[in-house]
VEXDREN-2710 file (C-alpha; in Angstrom, 1 decimal):
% VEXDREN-2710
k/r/px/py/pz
1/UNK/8.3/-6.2/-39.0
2/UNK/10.7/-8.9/-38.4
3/UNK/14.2/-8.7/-37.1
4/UNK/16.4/-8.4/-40.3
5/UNK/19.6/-9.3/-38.4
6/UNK/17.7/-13.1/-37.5
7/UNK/16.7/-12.9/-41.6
8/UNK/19.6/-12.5/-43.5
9/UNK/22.8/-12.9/-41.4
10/UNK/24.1/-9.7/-40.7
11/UNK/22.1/-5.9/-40.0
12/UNK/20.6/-5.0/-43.6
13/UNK/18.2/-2.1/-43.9
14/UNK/14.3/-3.7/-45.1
15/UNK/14.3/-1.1/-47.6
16/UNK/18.0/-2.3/-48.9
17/UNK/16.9/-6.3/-48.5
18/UNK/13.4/-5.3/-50.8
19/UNK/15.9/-3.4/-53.5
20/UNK/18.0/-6.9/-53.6
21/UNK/14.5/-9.0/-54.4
22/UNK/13.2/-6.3/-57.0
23/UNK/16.5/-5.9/-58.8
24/UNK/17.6/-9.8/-58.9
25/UNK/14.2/-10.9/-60.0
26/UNK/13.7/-7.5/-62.7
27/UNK/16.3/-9.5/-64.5
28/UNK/14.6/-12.8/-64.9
29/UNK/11.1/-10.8/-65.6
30/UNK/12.1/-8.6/-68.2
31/UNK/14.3/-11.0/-70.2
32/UNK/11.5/-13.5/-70.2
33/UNK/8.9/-10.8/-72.3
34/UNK/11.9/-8.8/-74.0
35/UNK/12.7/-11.6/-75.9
36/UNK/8.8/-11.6/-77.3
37/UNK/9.3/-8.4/-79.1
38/UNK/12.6/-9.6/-80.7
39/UNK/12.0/-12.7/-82.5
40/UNK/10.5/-11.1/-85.2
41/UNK/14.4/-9.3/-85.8
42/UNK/16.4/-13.0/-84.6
43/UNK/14.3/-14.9/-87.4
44/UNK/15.0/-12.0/-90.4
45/UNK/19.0/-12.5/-88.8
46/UNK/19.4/-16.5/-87.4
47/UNK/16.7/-18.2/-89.6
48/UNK/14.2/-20.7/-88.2
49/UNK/10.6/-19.6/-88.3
50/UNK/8.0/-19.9/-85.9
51/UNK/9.6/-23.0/-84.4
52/UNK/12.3/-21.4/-83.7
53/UNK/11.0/-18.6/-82.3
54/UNK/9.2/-20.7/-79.8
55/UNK/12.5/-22.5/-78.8
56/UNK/13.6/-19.4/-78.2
57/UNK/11.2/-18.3/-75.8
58/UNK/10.5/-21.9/-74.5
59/UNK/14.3/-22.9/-74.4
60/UNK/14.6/-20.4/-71.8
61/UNK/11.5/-21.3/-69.4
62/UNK/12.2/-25.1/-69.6
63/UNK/15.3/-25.1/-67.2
64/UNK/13.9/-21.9/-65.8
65/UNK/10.6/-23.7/-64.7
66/UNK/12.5/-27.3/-63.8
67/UNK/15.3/-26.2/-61.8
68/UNK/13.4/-23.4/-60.0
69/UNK/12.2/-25.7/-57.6
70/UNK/15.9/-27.2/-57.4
71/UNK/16.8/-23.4/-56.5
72/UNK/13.7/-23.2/-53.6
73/UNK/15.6/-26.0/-51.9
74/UNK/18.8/-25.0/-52.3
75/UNK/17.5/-21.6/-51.4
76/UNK/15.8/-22.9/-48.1
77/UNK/19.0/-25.3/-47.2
78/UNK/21.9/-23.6/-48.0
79/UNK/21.0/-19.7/-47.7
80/UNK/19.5/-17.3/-50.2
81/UNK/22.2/-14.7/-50.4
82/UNK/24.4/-17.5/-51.6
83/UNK/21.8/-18.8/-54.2
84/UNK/21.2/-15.1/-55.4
85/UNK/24.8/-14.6/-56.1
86/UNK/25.2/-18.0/-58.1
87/UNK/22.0/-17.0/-60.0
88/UNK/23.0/-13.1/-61.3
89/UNK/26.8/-14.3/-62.1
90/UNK/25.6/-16.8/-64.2
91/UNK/22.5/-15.0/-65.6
92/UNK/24.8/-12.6/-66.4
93/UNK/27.5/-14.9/-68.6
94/UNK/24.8/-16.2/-70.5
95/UNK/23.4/-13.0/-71.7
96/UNK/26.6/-12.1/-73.2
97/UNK/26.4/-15.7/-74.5
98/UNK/23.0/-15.0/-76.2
99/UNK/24.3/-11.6/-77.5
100/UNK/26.9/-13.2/-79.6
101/UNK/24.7/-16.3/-81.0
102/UNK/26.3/-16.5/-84.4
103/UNK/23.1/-19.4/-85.5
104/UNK/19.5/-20.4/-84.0
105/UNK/20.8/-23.8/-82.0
106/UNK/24.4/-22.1/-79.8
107/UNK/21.1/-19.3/-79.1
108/UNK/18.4/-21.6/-77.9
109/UNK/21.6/-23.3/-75.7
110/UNK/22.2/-20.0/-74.1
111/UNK/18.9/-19.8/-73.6
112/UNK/18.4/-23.4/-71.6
113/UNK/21.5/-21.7/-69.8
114/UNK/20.2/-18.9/-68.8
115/UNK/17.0/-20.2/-67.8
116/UNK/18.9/-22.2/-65.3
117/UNK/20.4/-19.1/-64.1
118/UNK/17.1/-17.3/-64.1
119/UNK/15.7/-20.5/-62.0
120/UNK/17.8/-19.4/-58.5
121/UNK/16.7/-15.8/-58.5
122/UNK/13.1/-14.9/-58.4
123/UNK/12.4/-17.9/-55.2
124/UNK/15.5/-16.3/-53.1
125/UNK/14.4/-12.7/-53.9
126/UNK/11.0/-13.6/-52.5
127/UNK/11.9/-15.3/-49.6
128/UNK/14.6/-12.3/-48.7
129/UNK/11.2/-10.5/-48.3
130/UNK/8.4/-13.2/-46.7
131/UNK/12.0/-13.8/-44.1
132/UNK/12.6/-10.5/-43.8
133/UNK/9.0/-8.1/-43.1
134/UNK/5.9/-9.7/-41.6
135/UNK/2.2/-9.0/-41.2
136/UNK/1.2/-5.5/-43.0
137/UNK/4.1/-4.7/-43.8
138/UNK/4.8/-7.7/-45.9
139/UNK/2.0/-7.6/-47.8
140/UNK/3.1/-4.2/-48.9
141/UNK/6.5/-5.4/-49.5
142/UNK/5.0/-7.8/-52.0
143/UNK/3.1/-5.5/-53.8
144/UNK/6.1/-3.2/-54.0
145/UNK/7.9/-6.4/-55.5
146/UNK/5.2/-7.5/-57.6
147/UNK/4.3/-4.2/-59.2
148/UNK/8.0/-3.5/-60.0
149/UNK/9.1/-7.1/-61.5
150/UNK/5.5/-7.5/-63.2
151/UNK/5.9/-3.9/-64.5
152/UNK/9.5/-5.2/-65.7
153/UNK/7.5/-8.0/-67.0
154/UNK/5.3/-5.7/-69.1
155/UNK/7.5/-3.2/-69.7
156/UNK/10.2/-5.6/-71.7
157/UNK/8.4/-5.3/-75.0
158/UNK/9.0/-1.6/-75.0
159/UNK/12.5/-1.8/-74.4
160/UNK/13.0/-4.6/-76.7
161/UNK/11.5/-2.6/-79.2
162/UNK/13.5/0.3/-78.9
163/UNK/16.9/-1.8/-78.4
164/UNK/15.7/-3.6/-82.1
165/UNK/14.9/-0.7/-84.3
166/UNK/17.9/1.5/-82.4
167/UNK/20.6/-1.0/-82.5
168/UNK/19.9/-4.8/-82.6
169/UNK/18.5/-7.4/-81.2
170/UNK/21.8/-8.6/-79.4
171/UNK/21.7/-5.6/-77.3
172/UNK/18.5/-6.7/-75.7
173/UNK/20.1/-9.7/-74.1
174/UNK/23.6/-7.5/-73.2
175/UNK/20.8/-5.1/-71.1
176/UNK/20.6/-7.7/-68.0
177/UNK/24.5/-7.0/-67.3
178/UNK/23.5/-3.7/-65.7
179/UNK/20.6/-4.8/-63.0
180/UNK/22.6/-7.6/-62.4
181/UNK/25.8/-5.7/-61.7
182/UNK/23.8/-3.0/-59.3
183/UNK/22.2/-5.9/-57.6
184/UNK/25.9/-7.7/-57.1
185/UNK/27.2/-4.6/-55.8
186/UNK/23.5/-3.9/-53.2
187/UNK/24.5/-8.0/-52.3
188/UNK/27.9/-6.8/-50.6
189/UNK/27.9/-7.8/-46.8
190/UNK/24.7/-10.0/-47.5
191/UNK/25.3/-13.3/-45.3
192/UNK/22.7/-16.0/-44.8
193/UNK/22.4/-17.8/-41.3
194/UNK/24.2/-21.5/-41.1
195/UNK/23.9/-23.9/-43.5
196/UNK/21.2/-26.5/-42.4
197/UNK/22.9/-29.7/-41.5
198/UNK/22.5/-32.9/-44.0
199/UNK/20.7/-30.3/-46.6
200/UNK/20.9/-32.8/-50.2
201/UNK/20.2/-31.7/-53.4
202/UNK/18.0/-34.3/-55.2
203/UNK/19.7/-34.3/-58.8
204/UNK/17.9/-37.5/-60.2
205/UNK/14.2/-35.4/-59.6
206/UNK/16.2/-32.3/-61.5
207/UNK/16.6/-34.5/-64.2
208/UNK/13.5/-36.0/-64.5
209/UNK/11.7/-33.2/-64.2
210/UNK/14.1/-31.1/-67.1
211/UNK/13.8/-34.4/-69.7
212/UNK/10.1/-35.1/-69.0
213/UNK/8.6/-31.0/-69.9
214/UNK/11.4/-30.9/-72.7
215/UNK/9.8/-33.9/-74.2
216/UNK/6.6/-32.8/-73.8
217/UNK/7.4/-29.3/-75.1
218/UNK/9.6/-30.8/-77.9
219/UNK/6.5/-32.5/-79.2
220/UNK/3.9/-30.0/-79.1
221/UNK/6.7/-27.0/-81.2
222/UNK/7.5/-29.2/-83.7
223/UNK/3.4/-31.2/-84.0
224/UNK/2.5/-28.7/-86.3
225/UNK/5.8/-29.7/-88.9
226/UNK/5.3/-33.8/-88.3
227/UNK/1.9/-34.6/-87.6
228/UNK/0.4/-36.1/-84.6
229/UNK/0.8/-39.6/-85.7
230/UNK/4.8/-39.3/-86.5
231/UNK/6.6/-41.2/-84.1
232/UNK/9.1/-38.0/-83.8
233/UNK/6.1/-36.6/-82.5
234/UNK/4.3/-39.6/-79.9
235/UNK/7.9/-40.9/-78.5
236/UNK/8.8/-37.7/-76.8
237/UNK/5.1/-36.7/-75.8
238/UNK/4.7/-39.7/-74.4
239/UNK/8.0/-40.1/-73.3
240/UNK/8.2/-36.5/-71.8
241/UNK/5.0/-37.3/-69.7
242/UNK/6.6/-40.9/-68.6
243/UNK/9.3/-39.0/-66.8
244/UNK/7.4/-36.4/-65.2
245/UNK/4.9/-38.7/-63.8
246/UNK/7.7/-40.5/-62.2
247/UNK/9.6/-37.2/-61.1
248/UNK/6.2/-36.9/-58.9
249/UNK/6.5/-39.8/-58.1
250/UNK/9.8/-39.8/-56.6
251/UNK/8.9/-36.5/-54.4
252/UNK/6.8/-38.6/-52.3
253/UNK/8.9/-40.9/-51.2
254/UNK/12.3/-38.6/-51.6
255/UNK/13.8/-37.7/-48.0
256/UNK/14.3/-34.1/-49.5
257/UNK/12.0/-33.6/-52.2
258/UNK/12.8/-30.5/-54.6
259/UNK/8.7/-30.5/-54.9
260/UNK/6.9/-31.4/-51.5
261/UNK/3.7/-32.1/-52.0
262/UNK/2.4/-31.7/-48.9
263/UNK/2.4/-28.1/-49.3
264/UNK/-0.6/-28.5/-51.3
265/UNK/-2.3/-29.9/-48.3
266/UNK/-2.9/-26.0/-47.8
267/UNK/-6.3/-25.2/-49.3
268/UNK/-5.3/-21.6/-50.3
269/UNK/-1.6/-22.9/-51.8
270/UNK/-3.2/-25.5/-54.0
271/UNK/-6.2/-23.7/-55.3
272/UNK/-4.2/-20.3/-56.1
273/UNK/-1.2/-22.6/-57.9
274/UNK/-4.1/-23.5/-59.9
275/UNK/-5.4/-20.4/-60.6
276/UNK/-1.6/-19.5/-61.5
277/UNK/-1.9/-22.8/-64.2
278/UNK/-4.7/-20.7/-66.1
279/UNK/-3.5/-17.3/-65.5
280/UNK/0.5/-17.7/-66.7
281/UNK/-0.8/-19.3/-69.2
282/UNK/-2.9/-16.9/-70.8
283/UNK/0.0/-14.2/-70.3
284/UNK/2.4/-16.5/-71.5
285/UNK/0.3/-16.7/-74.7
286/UNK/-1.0/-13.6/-75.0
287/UNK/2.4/-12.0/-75.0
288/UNK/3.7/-14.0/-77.6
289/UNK/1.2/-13.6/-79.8
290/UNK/0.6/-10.3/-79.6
291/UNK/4.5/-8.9/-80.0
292/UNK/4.6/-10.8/-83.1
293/UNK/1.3/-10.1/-84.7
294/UNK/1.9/-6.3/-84.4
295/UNK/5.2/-6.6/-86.4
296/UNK/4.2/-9.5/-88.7
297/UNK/0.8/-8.5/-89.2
298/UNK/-0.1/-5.2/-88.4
299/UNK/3.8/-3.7/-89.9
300/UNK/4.1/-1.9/-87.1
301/UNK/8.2/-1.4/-85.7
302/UNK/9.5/-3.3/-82.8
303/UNK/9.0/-0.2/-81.1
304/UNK/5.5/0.7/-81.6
305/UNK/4.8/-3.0/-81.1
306/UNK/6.5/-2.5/-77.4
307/UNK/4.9/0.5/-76.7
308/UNK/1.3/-0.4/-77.3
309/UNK/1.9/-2.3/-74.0
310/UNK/3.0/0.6/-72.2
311/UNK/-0.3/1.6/-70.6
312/UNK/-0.6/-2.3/-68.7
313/UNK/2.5/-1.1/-67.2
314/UNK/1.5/2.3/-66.1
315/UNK/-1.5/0.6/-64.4
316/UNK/0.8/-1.9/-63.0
317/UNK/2.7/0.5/-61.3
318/UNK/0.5/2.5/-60.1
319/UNK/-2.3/-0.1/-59.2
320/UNK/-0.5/-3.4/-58.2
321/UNK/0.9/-2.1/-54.2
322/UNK/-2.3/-1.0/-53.5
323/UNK/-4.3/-3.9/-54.8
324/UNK/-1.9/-5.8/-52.6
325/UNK/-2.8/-4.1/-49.3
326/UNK/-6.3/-4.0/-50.0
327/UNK/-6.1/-7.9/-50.6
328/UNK/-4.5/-8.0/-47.4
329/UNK/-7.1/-6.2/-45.6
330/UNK/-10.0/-7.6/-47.0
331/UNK/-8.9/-11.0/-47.6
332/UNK/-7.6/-11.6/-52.4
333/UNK/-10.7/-14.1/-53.1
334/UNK/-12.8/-11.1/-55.2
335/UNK/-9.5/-9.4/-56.1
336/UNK/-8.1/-13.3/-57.7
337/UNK/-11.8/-13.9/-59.2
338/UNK/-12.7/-10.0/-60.5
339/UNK/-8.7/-9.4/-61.7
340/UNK/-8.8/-12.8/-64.8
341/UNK/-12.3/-12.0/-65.6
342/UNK/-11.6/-8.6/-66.7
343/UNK/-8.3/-9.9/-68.5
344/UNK/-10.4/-11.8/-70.3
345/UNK/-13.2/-9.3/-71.3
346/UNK/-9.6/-7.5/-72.5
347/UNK/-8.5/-9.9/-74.5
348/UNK/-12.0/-10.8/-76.4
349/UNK/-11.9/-6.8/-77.1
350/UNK/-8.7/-8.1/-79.4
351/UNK/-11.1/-9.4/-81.8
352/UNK/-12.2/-6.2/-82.8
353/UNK/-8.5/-6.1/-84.7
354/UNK/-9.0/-5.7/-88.4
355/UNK/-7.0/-6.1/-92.1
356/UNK/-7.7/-2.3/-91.5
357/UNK/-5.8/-1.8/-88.0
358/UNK/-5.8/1.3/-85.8
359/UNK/-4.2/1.0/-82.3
360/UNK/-6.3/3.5/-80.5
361/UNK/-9.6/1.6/-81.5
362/UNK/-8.6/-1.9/-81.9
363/UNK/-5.8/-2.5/-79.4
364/UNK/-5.8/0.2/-76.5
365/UNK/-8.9/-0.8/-74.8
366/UNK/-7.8/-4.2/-74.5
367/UNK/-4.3/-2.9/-73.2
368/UNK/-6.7/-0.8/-70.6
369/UNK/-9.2/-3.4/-69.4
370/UNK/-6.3/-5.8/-69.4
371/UNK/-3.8/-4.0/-67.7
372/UNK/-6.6/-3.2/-64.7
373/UNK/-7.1/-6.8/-64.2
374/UNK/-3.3/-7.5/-64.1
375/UNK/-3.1/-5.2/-61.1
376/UNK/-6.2/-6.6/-59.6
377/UNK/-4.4/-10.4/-60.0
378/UNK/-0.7/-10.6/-59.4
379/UNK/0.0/-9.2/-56.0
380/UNK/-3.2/-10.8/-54.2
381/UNK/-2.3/-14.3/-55.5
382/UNK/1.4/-13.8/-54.8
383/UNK/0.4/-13.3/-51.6
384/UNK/-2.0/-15.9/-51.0
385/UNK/-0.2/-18.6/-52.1
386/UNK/2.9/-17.9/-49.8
387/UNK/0.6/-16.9/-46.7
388/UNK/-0.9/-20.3/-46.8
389/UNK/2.5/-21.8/-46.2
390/UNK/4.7/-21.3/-43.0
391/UNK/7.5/-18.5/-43.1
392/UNK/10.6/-21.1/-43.2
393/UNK/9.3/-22.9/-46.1
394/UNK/9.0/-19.7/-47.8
395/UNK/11.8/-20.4/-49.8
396/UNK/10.3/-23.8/-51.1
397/UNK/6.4/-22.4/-51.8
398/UNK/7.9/-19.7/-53.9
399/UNK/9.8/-22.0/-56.0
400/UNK/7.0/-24.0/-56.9
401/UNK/4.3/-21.2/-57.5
402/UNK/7.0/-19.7/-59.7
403/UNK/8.0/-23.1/-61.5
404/UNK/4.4/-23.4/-61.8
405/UNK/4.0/-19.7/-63.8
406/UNK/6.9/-20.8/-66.0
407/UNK/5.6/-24.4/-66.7
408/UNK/2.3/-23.7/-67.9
409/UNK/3.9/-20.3/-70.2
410/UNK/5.9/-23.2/-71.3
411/UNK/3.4/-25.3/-72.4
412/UNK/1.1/-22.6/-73.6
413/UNK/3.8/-21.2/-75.9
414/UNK/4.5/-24.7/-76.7
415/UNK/1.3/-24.9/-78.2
416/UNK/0.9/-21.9/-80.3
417/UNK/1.8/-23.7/-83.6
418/UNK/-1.9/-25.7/-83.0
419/UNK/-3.8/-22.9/-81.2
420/UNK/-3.2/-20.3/-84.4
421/UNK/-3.2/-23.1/-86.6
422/UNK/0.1/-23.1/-87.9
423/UNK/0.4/-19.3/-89.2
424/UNK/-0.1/-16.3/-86.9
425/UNK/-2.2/-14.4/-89.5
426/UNK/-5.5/-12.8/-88.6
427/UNK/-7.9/-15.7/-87.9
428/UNK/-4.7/-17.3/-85.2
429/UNK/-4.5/-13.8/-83.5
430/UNK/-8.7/-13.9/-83.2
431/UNK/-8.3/-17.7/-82.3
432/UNK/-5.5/-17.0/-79.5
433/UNK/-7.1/-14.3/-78.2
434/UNK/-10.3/-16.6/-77.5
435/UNK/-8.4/-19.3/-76.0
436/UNK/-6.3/-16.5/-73.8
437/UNK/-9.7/-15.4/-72.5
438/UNK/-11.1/-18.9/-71.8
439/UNK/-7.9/-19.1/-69.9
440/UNK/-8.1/-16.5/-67.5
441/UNK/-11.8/-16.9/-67.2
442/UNK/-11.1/-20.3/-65.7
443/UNK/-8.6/-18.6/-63.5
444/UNK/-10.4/-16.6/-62.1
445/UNK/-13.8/-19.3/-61.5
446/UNK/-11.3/-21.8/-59.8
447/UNK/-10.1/-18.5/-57.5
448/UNK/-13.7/-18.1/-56.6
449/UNK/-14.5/-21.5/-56.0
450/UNK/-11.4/-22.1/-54.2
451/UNK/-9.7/-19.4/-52.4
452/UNK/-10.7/-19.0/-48.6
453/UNK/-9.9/-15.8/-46.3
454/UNK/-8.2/-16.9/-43.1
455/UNK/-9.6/-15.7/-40.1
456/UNK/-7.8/-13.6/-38.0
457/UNK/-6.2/-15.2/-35.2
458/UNK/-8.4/-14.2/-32.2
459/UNK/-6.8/-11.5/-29.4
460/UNK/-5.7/-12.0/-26.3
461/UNK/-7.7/-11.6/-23.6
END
């Protein structure tokens, strides 16, 4: 285990330093699936329909996604305590922004805010830890973290249920004030080392990269309402993609790219970022689609809707640490190929839903086999993808495997309307729940094909 006075600035307890990255990245996790189980209650109260709904959700992981790799550099140059801080003070505001939306566009603009927000939290919180433990011990750090925040993950739904049947729907978003007020408070005394000198912020690439996925996202919500061939549909797609091939562009020849990409010289970073493409993806849309088509379809409450994930959770928290050591020890390449494959043998099970629906028969195995592959996936590829990259970019690599979670949700979400064809009745839960298991599938082939174990470094004689 590392030093943590030579991590963080000042003498701070590892078990402190891991409470910081749990509690400042719970917020960003659970707000990002609590919302699912709520859109069914802001649509009956704001108006908007399924567009909406997705701008909502998609509003939110936009800036989230862009400017997360903004934050990883920021994070890297100018100290992660200082980045966390900015991040839960203004995640915070915007939550009691969303809480008092009074109509569908002042929330999706609290969304984009708080997505920004969201976007300098989970890359600090990581590299707190890869900075702060080392060898074993990090690896179980990780799985500590990833157990915890992907439990948050899962567990959002549940408490977004209750929160929407209880009270409202507002008091879902006024829940972050809490976590992020403990984690202010655990931040106290929390100092980074010097700033690194010339550190620049590349704002043109920021904006580039926020215009080019909002155009692209902007056309795929709203495709399904204007056709392919309107011109409200073609301008931004292809305008969108314009701007993100040039934001790639720029980052090879910026001085200080927000997105380096020579970390994906690194077989291991660039094979398990594109495992994450597939993976996030198939979350993102599963999650969406399956909040919704309880309530809307099924009738059951925003409760029971949350609960029926409750036992992915329960196998997240007590499966995900110890997936995450063993994937240390025996190297994550069968735990990143078995982990998708038996997601997706848990989401085909979703086709056995029915007009005549029963939970335990229909839905709880797939919560089951799913929720064991979740455990098997997260904390193996977390950890592979930031092994593969040296400990003082940490910072950097977390950003973009995160960004790249977020962006392809983003996109996946963005695409519901044409995945379900247009209405989330029966046959668009049976046809997402194919396309979520071709999804992971693919995940977990490119993790086979791709992922390599390092060898140990040989001992000295």
């Amino acid at each position: 285990m590392s030093d943590p006075r030579r991590s963080v600035g000042v003498v701070t307890h590892p078990t402190r330093v891991l409470w910081i990255a749990i509690l400042a990245s719970f917020v960003s996790f659970l707000d990002g699936t609590i919302v699912n189980v709520a859109l069914p209650a802001i649509d009956r109260e704001l108006g908007g329909g399924l567009s909406t709904q997705q701008w909502v959700v998609d509003g939110y992981l936009i800036t989230l996604g862009a400017l997360m790799l903004v934050a990883g550099s920021v994070s890297d140059a100018f100290g992660r305590a200082l980045v966390l801080r900015v991040g839960l003070v203004g995640f915070g505001v915007a939550s009691v922004a969303i809480a008092a939306a009074p109509d569908p566009a002042f929330l999706v603009a609290a969304r984009l805010l708080q997505g920004a927000a969201g976007a300098f939290l989970v890359p600090s919180s990581l590299a707190l830890i890869t900075s702060t433990f080392s060898g074993a011990a990090q690896a179980r750090a990780i799985g500590t973290w990833t157990s915890m925040t992907t439990g948050a993950m899962v567990a959002g739904p549940v408490i977004g249920g209750a929160l929407v049947d209880l009270a409202s729907w507002r008091w879902a978003f006024l829940l972050n004030v809490v976590p992020v007020a403990v984690t202010l408070w655990l931040c106290r005394g929390l100092r980074d080392p010097e700033r690194a000198p010339g550190a620049r912020v590349d704002l043109l690439a920021a904006a580039l990269c926020v215009a080019g996925l909002g155009g692209v996202v902007f056309a795929l919500i709203e495709q399904p309402r204007l056709g392919w061939a309107s011109p409200a549909t073609i301008a931004p797609l292809a305008g969108g993609a314009a701007l993100f091939a040039l934001f790639l562009l720029r980052q090879r020849s910026a001085r200080h790219p927000i997105l380096p990409l020579d970390l994906f010289r690194a077989r291991n970073f660039w094979a398990g970022n594109l495992a994450t493409v597939f993976v996030y993806a198939a979350l993102a849309l599963n999650g969406f689609v399956v909040a919704i088509y309880l309530q809307q379809g099924a009738g059951l409450t925003a409760t029971a809707a949350g609960l029926a994930s409750l036992p992915i959770t329960i196998l997240m928290i007590l499966l995900s640490s110890r997936a995450g050591a063993l994937a240390g020890k025996w190297g994550a390449r069968v735990f990143m190929t078995a982990g998708p494959l038996l997601m997706a043998a848990g989401s085909l099970l979703l086709l056995t839903v029915a007009p005549d629906f029963h939970y335990a028969w229909q839905v709880l195995p797939s919560m089951l086999v799913f929720g064991l592959g979740l455990s098997l996936t997260v904390a193996p590829l977390t950890s592979t993808v930031l092994g593969a990259i040296a400990p003082e970019r940490s910072g950097i690599a977390s950003a973009v495997n995160n960004a790249i979670s977020r962006v392809a949700g983003l996109i996946a979400v963005a695409a519901i309307g044409s995945i379900v064809g247009g209405s989330l009745d029966l046959d668009g839960f049976h046809r997402s729940a194919v396309v979520v298991a071709a999804l992971l599938a693919a995940g977990g082939l490119v993790s086979w094909a791709g992922i390599r174990t390092p060898r140990p470094a040989p001992k000295p004689a």
